[in-house]
C-alpha positions as a printed NumPy array, in Angstrom:
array([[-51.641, -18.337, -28.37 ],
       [-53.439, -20.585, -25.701],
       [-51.829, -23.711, -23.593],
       [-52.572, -26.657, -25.734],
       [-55.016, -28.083, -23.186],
       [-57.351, -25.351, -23.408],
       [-57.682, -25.807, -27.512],
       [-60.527, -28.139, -29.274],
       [-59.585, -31.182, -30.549],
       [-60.776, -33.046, -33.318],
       [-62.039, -35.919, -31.35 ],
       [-63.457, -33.145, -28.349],
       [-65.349, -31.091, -31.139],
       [-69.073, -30.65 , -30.184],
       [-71.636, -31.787, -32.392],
       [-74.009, -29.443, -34.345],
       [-77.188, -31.189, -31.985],
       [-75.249, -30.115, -28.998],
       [-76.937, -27.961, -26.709],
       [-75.42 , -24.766, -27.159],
       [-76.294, -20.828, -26.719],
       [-75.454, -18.267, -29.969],
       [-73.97 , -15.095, -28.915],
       [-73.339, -12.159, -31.556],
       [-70.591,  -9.15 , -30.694],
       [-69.566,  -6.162, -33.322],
       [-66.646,  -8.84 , -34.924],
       [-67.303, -12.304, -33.523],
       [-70.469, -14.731, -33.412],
       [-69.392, -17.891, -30.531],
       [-71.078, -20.932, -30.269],
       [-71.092, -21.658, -26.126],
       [-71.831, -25.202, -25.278],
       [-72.309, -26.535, -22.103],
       [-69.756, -27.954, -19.369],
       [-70.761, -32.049, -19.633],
       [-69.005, -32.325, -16.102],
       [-67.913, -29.404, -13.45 ],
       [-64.375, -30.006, -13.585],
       [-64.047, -29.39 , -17.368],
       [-61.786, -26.773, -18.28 ],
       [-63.375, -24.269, -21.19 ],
       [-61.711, -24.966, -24.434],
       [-61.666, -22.782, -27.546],
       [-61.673, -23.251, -31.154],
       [-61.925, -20.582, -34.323],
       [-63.099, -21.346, -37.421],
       [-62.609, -19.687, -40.534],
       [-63.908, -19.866, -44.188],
       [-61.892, -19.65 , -47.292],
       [-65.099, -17.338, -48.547],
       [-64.124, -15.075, -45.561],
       [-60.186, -14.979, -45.864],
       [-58.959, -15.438, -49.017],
       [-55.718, -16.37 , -48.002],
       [-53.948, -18.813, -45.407],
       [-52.074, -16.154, -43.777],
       [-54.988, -13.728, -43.243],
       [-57.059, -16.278, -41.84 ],
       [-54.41 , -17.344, -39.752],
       [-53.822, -13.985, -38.462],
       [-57.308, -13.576, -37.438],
       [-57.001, -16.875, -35.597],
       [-53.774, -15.24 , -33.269],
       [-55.403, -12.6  , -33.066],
       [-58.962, -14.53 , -31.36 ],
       [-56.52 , -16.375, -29.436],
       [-54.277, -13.906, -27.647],
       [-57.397, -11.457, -26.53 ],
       [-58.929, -15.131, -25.415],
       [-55.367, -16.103, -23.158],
       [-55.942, -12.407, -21.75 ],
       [-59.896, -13.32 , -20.127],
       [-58.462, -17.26 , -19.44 ],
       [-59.369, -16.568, -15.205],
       [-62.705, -15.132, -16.327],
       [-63.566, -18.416, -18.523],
       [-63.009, -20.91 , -15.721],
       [-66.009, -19.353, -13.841],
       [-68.226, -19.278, -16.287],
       [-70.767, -22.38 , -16.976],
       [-69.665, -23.252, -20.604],
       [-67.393, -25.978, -21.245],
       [-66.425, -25.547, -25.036],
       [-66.068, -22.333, -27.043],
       [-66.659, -22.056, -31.159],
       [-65.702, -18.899, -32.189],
       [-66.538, -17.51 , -35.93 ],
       [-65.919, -13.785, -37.593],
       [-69.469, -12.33 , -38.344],
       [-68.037, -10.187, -41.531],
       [-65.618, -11.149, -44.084],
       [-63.318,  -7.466, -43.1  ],
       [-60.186,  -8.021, -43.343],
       [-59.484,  -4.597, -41.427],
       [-60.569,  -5.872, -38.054],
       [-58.248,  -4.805, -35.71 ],
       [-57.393,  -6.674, -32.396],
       [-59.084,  -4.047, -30.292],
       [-62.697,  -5.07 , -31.439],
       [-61.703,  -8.391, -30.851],
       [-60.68 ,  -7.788, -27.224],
       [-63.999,  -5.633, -26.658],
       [-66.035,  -8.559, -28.26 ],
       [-64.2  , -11.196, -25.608],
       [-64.49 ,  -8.9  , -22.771],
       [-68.042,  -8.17 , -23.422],
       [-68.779, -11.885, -23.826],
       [-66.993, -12.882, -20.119],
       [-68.999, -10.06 , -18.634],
       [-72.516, -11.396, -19.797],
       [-72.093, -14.336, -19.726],
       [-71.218, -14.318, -15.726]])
């Protein structure tokens, strides 16, 4: 799981007008939206349907899962120039396994830089 400070809050939550770049890996689709000041830390938030996951505990499996390959690239995320960080499953699988979710974080860092 990530440090409370580094999670989206209701009241942080960007706005659908927000300026904001789309980027699509094999599992995950994140919405990156710009840092409003420099000394912003990047915050993180994943959403899931109840069309996707069926049930509470799947979706909130898929959530730890997001979350722990996320704590793993923190360092890499503070140099990057995107302040907030809405992440979303691209296919309703329930058979994703946490190494496509790593690869999808790691490849997202790495372009992003």
């Amino acid at each position: 799981m990530l440090p409370r400070e580094r999670t989206l809050t209701r009241k942080l939550f960007p706005r659908h007008t927000d300026a904001n770049v789309l980027w699509n890996g094999k599992v995950l689709r994140v919405r990156c939206y710009v840092k409003r000041s420099p000394e912003v830390i990047p915050r993180f938030a994943v959403v899931v349907s109840k069309k996707q996951y069926k049930t509470v505990v799947e979706r909130n499996l898929f959530k730890r899962r997001v979350l722990s390959a996320l704590r793993a690239e923190l360092p890499s995320f503070d140099r990057l120039r995107f302040g907030a960080y809405v992440i979303f499953p691209v296919v309703p699988v329930t058979n994703i396994v946490y190494e496509d979710i790593a690869s999808d974080v790691h490849a997202l860092v790495s372009r992003s830089a």
